[in-house]
N, C-alpha and C positions, 0 to 999 in steps of 0.2 A: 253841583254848586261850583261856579267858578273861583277861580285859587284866589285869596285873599290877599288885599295890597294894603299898604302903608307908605305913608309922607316920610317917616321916618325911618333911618337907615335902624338898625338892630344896635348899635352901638351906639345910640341917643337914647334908646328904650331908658324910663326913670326904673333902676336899682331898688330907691327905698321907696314906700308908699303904706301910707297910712293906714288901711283897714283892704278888704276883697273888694269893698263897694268903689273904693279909688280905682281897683285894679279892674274893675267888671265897666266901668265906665271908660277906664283909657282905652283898653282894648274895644269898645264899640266904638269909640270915636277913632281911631289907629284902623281899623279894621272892620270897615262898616258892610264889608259884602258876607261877613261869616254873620252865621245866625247862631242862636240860642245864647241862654244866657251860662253861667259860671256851676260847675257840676258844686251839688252838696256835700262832695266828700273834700276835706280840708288838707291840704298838704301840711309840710313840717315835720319835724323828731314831735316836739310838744303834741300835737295831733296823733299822732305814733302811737307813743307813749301812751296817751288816753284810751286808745282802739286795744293796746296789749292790754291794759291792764282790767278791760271788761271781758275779757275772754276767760269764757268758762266751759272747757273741756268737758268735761261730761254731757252738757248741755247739748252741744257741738254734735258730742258722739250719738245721742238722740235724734237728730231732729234736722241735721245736715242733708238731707235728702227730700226737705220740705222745702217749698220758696219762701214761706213765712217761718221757718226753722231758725235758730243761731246759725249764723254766718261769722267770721271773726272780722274782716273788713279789711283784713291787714295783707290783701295783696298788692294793692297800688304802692305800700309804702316796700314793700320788699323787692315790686319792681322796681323801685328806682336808686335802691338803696338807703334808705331811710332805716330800716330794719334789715338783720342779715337772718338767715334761717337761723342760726347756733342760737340767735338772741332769743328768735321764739321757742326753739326747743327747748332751751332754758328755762323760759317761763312758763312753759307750760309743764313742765319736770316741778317746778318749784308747788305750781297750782292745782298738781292732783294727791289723794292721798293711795291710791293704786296705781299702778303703771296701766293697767284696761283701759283706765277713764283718758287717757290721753295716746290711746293707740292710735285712733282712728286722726285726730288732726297731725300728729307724725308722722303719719302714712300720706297725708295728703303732702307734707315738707318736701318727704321724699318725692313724691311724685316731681314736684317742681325740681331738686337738686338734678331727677332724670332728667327730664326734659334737657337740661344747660347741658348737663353732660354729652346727651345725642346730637345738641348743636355742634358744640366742643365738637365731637366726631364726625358731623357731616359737614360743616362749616354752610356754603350756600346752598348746598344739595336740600338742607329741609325745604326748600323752597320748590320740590319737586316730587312729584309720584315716589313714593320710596316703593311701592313694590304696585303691582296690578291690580284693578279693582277686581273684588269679589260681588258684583253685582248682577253678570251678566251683561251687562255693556263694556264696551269700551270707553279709554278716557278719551277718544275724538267723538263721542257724541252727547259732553255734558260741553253744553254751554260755556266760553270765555267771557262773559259778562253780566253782571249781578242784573234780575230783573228791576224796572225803574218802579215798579207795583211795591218790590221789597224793600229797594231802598227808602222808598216817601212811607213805608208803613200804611199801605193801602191795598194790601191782599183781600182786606175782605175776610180773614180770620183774625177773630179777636186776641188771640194768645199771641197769635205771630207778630202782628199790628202793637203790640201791649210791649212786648219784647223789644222789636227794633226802637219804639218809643222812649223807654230807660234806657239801653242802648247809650242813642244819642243824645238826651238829655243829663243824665248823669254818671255818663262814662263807664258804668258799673253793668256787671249780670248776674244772677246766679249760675254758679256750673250748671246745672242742670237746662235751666233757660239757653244758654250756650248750645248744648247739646243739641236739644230741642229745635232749634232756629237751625241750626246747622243743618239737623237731619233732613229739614222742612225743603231748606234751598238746595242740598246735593241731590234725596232720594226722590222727593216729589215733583220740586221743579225741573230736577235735570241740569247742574248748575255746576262746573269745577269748584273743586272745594279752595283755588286760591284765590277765586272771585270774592270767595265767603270771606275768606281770612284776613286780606287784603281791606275789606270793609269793615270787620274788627276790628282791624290794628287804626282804621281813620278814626275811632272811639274812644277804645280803650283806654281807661287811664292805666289800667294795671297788664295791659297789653305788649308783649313779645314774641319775636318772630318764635322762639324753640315752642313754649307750651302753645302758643295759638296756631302757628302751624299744624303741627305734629297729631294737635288735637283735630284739628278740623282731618288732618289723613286718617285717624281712629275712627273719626265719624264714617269717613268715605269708604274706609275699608282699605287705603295704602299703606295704610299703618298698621294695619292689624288683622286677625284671621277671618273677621266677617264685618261686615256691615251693621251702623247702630242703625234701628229705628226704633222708635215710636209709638204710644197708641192714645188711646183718649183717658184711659184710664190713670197712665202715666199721668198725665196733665192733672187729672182731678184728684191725688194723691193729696 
């Protein structure tokens, strides 16, 4: 899709505006070559706030490995700073009455505090092979550009096609769909995984270079001791 223009310089953009439907309207008119319409997930602390306080840890601990499982929703607001992790630790300290019931979403906190921190010490470097694929190829024979099949959501597999679909439309994934989609373009297309990453981060609301990089080298096997795949069974979990 060609890059998006505007009559108006950035420093004329209106500030205050009455409700999303004002804002979902300026921006089609401001911006008439970008498509789709305004993701369902709500910015703000007040939106925040509502997302923590539906979170139920145990639930989490269950069922997090489902696509239709509890998800807490609260990565968009912690990527932008809306939320800090202490805040959610917090909360979720306050909302179990075991420390078990609230292992598993603290481990995920942490997960993300690594991630910052391996930015923190690689600075631009995530942006590169951290170590050699364990695939059996080499990384000069995966692909520098995302197929155009993948990007329009037109592979021809429903899960894939389903996947980049939310994706783009509501900025969001589950981990697991992430995975998934990853696996799909590194191991089976043949695809560098910054091609992947790179179309992520054109998405994501709750999207950052450390964990979506880093993640996508996990996938590929730069990041880690072997390569993730896949099978059908996973899917129909």
């Amino acid at each position: 899709m060609p890059a998006a223009s505007s009559s108006l310089d950035p420093g004329d953009l209106p500030r205050q505006l009455p409700n999303r439907e004002a804002l979902n309207s300026l921006l089609q008119q401001e911006f008439p070559e970008a498509s789709g319409e305004l993701s369902p997930i709500r910015g703000g602390r007040k939106a925040a706030e509502m997302r923590l306080s539906k979170v139920d840890p145990a639930r989490y601990a269950r069922s997090r490995n489902h696509l239709e499982g509890m998800v807490t929703g609260l990565s968009p607001y912690i990527r932008h700073g809306v939320l800090s992790l202490a805040e959610v630790r917090d909360a979720v300290f306050r909302r179990i009455r075991h420390r078990d019931e609230g292992g598993k979403l603290i481990n995920e906190l942490g997960w993300r505090d690594f991630w910052q921190r391996m930015w923190l010490e690689l600075g631009d470097a995530i942006a590169e092979d951290q170590e050699e694929y364990k695939t059996g190829h080499p990384a000069s024979s995966y692909s520098r550009e995302l197929p155009q099949d993948v990007r329009d959501g037109c592979t021809g597999l429903a899960c894939m096609d389903g996947f980049r679909e939310q994706l783009v439309t509501t900025g969001w994934l589950h981990n697991h769909a992430r995975m998934w989609l990853a696996a799909y373009v590194v191991h089976w297309r043949r695809v560098h995984w910054r091609a992947g990453a790179d179309w992520f981060l054109e998405h994501l609301l709750d999207g950052d270079p450390a964990s979506n990089h880093l993640s996508w080298q996990w996938v590929a096997s730069c990041f880690s001791h072997k390569p993730y795949f896949f099978n059908r069974d996973n899917l129909e979990r």
